[in-house]
N, C-alpha and C positions, 0 to 999 in steps of 0.2 A: 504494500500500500504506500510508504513512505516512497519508492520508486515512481508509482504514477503520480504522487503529489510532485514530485522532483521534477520530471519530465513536463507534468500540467503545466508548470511555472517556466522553467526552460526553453524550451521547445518556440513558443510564441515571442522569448525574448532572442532566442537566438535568429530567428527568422527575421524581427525587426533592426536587428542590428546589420546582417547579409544586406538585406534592401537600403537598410542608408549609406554604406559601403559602395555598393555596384549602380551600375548604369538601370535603368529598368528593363533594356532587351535581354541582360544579361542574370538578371534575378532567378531564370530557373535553373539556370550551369552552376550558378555560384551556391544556391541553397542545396543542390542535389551533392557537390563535391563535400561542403560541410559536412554533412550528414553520412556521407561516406566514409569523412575520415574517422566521426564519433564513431562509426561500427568497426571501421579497423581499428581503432582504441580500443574499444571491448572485443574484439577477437585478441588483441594482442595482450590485455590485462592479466589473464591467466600463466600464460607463459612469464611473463615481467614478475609478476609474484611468484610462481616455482622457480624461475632465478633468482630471485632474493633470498626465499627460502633455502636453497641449497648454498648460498653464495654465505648467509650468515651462518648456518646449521641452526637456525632455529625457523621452526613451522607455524609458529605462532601466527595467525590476520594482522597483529600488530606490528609486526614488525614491517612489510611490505610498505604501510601506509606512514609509519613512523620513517623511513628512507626518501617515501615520497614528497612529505614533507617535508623533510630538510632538505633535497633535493629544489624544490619548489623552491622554499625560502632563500636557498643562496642565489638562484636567478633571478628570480624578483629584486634581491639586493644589485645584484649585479647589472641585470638593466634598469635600475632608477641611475646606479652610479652613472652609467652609459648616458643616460638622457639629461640627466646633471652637467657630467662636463663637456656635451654636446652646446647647452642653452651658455655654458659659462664663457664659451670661448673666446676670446677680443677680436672685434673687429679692429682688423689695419686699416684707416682711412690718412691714406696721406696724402 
């Protein structure tokens, strides 16, 4: 249940965001690849997790998403730094 509440809410935001992204000829190519790649995410997520699990030796659900997470968090840090000292840069005008 918590799944289709997930999706209810998703789904409709992720489509609205495609469309304000893309041209509007191009809104069916652009929401069909989305949606593509969420399903190769969840065909790939199993495998991603039994490599974790083997890779730590421990088979725990937590552990998978606790990697994930700190994984996540160092790129999120890492692209703020990126668009940080992109904005920072000095202009030369001479």
């Amino acid at each position: 249940m918590l799944t289709g509440i997930s999706l209810f809410l998703l789904m409709p935001a992720v489509n609205m965001i495609v469309g304000q992204m893309v041209e509007p000829n191009a809104l069916a190519m652009a929401s069909g690849l989305v949606i593509a790649s969420m399903n190769i995410g969840g065909f790939i997520a199993p495998f991603y997790i039994g490599l974790i699990a083997q890779g730590t030796g421990n088979s725990s659900p937590r552990t998978p998403v606790l990697v994930s997470a700190v994984l996540a968090t160092a790129i999120a840090v890492l692209w703020t730094i990126v668009i940080f000292i992109k904005k920072e840069k000095p202009k030369n005008r001479s």
